[in-house]
Backbone as CSV, one residue per row, in Angstrom:
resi,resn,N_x,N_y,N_z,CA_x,CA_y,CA_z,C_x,C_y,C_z
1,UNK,1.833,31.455,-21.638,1.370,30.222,-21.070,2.540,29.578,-20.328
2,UNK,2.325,29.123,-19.066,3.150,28.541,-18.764,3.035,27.193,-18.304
3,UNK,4.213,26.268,-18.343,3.973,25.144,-18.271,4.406,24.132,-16.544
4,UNK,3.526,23.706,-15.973,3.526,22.881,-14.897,4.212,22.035,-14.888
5,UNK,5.195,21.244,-14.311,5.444,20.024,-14.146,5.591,19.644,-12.789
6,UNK,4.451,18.394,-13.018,4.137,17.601,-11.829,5.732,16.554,-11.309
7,UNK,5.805,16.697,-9.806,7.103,15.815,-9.154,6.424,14.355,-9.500
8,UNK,7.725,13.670,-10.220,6.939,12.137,-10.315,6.938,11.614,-8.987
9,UNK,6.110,10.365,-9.062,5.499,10.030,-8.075,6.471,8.372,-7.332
10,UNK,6.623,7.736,-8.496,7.942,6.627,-8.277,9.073,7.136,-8.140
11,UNK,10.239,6.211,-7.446,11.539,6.637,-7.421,12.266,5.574,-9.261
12,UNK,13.052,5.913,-9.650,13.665,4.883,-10.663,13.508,3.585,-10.403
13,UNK,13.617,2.849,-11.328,13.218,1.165,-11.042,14.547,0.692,-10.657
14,UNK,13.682,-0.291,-9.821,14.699,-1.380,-8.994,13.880,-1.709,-7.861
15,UNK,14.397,-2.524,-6.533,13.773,-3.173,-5.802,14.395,-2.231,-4.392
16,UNK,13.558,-1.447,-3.862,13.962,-1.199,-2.437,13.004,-1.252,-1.483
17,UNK,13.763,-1.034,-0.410,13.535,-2.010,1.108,13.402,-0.677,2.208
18,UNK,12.537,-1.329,3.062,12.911,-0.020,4.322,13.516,-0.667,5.776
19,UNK,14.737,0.733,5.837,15.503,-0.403,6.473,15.111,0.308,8.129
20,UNK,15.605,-0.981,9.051,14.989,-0.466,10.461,14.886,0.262,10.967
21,UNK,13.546,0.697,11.768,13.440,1.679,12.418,13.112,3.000,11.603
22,UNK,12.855,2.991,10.033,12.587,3.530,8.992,11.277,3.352,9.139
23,UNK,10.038,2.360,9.926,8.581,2.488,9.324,7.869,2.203,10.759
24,UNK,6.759,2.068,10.483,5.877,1.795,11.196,4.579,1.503,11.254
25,UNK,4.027,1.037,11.891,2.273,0.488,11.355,1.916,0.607,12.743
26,UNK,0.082,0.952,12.803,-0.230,1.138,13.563,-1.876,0.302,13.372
27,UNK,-2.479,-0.475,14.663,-3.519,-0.625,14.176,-4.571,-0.142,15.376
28,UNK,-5.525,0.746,14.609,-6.897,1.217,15.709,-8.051,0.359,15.456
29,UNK,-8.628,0.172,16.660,-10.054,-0.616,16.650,-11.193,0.430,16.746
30,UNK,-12.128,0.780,16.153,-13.350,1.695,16.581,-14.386,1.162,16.713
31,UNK,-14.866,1.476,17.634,-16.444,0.983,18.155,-17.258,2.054,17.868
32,UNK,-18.121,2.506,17.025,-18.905,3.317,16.912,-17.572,5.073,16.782
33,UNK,-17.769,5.954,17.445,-16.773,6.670,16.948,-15.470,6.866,18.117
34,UNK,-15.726,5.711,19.024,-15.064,5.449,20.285,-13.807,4.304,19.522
35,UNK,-12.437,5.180,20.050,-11.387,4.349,20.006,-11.030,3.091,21.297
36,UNK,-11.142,1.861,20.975,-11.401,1.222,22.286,-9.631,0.467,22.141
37,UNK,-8.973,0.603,21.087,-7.619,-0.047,20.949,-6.780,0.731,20.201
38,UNK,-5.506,1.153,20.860,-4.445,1.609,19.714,-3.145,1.166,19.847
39,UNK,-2.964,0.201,18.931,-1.623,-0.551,19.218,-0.666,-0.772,17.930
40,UNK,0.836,-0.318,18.215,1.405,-0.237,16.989,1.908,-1.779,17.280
41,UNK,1.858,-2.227,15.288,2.063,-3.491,14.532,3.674,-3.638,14.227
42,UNK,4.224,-4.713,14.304,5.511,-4.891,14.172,5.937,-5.097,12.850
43,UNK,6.138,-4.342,12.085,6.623,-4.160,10.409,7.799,-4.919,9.941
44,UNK,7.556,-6.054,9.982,8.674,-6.534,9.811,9.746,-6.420,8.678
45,UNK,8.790,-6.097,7.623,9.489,-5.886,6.432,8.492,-5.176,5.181
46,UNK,9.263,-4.250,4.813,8.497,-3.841,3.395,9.054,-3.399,2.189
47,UNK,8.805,-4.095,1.262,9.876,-3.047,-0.051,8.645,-2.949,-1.503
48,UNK,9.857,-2.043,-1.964,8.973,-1.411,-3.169,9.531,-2.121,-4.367
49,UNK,9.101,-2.234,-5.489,9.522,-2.842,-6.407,9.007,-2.296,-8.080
50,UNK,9.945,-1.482,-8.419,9.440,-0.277,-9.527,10.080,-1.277,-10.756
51,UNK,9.310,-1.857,-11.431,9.605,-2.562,-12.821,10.312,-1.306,-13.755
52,UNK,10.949,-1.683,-15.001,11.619,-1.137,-15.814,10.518,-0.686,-16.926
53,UNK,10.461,0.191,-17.329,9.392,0.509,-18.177,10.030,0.922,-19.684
54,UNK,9.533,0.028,-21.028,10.410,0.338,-22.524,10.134,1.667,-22.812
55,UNK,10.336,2.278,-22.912,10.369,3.695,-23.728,10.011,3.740,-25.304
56,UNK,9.698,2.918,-25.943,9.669,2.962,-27.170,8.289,2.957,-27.983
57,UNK,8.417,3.801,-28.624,6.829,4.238,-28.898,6.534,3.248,-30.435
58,UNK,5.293,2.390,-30.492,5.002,1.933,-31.783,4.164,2.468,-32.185
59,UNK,3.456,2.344,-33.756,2.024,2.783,-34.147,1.529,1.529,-34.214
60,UNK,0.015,1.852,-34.240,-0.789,0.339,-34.591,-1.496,0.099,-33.761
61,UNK,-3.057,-0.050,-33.781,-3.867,-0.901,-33.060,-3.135,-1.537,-32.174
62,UNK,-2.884,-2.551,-32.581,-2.546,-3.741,-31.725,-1.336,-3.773,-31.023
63,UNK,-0.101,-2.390,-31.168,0.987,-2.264,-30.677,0.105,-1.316,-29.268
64,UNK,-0.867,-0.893,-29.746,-1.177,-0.064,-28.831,-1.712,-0.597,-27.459
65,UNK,-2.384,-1.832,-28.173,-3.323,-2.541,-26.856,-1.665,-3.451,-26.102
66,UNK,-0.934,-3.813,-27.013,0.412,-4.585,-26.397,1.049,-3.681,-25.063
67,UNK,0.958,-2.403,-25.947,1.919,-1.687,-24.737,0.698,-0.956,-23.601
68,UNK,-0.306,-0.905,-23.607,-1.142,-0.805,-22.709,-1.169,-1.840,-21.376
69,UNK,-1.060,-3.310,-22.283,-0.948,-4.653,-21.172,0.268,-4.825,-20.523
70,UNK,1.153,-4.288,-21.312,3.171,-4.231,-20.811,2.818,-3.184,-19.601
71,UNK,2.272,-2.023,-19.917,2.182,-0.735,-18.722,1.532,-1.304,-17.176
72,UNK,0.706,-2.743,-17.490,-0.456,-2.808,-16.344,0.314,-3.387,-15.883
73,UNK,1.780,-4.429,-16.026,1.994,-4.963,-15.748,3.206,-4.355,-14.983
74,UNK,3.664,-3.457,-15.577,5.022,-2.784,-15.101,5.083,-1.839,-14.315
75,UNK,3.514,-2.092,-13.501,3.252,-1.370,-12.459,4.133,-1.589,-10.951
76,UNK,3.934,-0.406,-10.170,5.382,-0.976,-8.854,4.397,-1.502,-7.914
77,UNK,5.030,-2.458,-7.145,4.590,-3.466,-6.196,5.246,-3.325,-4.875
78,UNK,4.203,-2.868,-4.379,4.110,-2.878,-2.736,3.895,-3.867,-1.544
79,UNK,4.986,-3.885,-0.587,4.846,-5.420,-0.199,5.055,-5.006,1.409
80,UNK,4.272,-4.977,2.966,4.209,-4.832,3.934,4.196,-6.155,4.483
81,UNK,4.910,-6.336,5.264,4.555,-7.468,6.212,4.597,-7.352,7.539
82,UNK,3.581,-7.543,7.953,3.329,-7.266,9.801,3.109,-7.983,10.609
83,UNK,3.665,-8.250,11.675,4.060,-9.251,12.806,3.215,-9.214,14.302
84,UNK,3.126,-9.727,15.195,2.659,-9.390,16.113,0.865,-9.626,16.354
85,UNK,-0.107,-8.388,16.901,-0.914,-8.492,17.003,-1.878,-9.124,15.644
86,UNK,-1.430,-8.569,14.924,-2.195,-8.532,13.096,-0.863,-9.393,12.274
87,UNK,-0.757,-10.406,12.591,0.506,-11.403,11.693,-0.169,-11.833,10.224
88,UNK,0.051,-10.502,9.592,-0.273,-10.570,8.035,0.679,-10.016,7.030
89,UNK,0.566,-9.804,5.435,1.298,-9.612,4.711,0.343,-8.630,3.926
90,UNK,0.349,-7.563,3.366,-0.316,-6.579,2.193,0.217,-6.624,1.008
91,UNK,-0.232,-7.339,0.139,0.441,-7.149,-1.118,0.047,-6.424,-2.573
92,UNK,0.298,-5.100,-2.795,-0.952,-4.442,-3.587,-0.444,-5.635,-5.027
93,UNK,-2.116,-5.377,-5.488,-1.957,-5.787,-6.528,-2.044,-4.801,-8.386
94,UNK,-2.630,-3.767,-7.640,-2.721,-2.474,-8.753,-2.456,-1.362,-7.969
95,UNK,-1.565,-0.360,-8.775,-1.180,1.175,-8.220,-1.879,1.624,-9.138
96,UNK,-2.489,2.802,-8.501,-2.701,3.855,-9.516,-2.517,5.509,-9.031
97,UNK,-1.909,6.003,-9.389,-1.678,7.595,-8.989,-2.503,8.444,-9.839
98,UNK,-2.684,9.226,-8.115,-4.823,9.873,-8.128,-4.036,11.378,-9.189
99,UNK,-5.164,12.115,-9.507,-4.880,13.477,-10.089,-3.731,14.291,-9.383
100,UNK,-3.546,14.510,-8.111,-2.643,15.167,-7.464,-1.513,15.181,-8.245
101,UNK,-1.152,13.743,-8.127,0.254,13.740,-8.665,0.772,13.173,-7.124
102,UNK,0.310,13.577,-6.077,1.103,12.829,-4.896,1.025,11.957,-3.682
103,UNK,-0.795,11.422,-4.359,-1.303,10.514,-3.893,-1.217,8.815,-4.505
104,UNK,-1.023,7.864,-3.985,-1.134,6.496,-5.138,-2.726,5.516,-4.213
105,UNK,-3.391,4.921,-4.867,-4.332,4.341,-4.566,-4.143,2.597,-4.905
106,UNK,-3.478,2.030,-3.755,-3.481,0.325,-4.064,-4.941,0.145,-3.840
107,UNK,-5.040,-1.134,-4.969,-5.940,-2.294,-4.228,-4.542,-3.354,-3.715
108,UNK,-5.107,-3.931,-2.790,-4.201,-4.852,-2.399,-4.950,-5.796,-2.122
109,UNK,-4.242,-7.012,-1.371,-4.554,-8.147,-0.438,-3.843,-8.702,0.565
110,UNK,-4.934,-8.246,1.771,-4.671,-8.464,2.914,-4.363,-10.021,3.044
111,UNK,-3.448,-10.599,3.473,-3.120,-11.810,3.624,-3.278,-12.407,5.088
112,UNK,-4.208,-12.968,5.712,-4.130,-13.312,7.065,-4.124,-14.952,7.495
113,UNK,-3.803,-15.251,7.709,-3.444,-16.669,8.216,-4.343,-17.604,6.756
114,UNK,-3.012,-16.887,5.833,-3.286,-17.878,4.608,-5.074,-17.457,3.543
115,UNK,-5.635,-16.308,4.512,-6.737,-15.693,3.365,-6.850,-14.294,3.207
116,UNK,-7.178,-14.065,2.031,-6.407,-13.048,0.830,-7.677,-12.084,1.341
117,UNK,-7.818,-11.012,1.942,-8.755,-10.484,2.154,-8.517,-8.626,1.296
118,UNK,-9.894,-7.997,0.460,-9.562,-7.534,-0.184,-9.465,-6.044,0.292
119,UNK,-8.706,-4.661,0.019,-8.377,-3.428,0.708,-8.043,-2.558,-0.188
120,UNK,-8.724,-1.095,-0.195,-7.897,0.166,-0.811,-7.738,0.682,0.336
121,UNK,-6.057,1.175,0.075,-4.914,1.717,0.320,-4.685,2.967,-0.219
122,UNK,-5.217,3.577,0.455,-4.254,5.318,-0.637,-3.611,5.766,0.826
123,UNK,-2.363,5.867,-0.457,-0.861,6.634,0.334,-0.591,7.738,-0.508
124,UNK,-0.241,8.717,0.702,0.732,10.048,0.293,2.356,10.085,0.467
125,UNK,2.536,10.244,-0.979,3.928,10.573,-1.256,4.234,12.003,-0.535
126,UNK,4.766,11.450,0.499,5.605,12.833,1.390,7.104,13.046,0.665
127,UNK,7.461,12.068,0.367,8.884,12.921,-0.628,9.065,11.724,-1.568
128,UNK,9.549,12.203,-2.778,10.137,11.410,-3.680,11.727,11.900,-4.477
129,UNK,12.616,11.048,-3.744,14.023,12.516,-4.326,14.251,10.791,-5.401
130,UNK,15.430,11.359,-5.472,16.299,10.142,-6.659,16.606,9.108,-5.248
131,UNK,15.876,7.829,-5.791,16.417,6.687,-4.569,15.775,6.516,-3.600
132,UNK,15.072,7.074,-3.597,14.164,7.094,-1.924,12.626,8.007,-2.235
133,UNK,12.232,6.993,-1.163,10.387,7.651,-1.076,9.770,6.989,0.209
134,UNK,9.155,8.283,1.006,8.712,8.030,1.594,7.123,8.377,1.486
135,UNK,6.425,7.604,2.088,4.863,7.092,1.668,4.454,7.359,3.309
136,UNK,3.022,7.536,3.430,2.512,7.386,4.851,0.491,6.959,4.014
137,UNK,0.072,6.315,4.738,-1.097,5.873,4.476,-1.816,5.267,5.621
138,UNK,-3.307,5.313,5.265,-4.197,4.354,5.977,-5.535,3.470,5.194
139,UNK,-6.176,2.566,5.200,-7.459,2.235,5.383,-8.116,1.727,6.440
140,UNK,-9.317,1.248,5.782,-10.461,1.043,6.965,-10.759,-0.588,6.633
141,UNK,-11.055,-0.825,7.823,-11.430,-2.271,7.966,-12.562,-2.566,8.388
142,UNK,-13.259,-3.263,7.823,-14.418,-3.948,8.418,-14.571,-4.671,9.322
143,UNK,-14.926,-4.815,10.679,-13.928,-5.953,11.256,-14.691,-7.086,11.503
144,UNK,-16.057,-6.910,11.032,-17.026,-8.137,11.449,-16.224,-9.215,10.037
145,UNK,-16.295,-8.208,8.835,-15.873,-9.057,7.520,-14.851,-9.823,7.648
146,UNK,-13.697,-8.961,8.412,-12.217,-9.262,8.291,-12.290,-10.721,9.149
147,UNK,-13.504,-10.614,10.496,-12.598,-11.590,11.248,-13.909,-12.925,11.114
148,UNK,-15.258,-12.596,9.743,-15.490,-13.824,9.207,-14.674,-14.481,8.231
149,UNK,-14.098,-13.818,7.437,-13.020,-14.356,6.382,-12.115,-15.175,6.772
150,UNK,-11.561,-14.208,8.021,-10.385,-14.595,8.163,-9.725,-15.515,9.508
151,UNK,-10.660,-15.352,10.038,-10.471,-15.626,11.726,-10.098,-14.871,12.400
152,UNK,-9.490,-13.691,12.330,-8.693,-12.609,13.061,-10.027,-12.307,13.933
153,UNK,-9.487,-11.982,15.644,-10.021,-11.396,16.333,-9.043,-10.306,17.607
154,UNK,-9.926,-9.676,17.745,-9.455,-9.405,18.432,-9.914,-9.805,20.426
155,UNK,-9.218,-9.011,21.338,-9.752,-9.514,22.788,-11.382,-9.073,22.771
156,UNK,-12.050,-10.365,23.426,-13.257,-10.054,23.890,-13.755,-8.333,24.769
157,UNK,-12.504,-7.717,25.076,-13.155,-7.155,25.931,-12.599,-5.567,25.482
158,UNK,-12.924,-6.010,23.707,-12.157,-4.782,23.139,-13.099,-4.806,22.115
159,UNK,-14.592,-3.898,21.870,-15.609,-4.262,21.061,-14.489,-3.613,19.960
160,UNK,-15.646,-3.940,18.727,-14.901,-3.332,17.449,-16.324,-3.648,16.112
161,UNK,-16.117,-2.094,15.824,-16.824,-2.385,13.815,-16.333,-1.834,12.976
162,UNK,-14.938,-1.320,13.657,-14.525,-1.263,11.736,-12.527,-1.038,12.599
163,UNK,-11.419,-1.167,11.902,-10.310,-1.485,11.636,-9.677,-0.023,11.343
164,UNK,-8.704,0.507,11.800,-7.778,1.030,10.815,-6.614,0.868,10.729
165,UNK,-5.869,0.479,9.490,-4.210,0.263,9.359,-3.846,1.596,9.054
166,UNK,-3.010,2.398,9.862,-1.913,2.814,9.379,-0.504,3.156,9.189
167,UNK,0.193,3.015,7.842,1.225,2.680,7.338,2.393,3.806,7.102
168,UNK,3.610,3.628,7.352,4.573,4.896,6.671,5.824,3.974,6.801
169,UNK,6.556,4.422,5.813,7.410,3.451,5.447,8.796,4.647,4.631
170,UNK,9.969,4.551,4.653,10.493,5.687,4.110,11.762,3.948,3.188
171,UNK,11.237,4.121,2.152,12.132,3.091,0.973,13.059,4.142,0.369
172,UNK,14.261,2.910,0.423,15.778,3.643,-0.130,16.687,2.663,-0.719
């Protein structure tokens, strides 16, 4: 029998940043299956933020449900902020890493002129060494939803029904 081991999917905890010219965002408009806009978003800033996780194993009911709520919490936090056409902020609020092993699935919130609009995010871990990770991702947008929520529009003379962000970011 032999035994597998999956590449983890976080880098070690601590707080990192991607530094310029390291990322990029892109946003497409689709009209039916017609691309009518493709314009890259100005990234102004994004970092990762991998909490410290205890290692220490208890017994007990209730140690169990403790360190279950410590784990939800000591989840890593993903933070995009984009400038320009789409002047918003993404802030996931839950990671979860899919079966692969090298996919992660945020929910986040889209932040647009002050309203929290809601998004899954799945990104692929293209590398994870010691210190560094780079991620590339997209979702889909609704755009009738996005721009009743939120006000976001785009030009009149650029139809649109649905959004796509996508993201790559190389943190170090």
């Amino acid at each position: 029998m032999t035994t597998v081991t999956l590449p983890t999917v976080s880098p070690p905890p601590g707080r990192y940043a991607v530094a310029p010219g390291r990322s990029f965002a892109e946003l497409t408009a689709y009209y039916g299956p017609l691309a009518t806009l493709r314009r890259r978003v100005t990234l102004t800033g994004a970092s990762l933020t991998v909490p410290e996780t205890e290692s220490g194993s208890e017994s007990g009911s209730g140690s169990e449900l403790m360190s279950q709520s410590e784990s939800a919490d000591a989840r890593p936090v993903f933070r995009f902020d984009l400038a320009g056409t789409m002047k918003a902020s993404l802030v996931s609020e839950h990671v979860e890493p899919l079966a692969d092993g090298r996919h992660l699935q945020l929910l986040a919130d889209l932040d647009v002129r002050g309203v929290a609009f809601p998004v899954l995010l799945r990104l692929r871990v293209v590398r994870c060494a010691e210190g560094r990770m780079l991620v590339v991702g997209s979702t889909r947008l609704p755009y009738r939803l996005l721009r009743r929520a939120t006000g976001f529009r785009l030009p009149w003379s650029r139809p649109a029904t649905r959004l796509r962000l996508l993201l790559a970011a190389e943190f170090a």
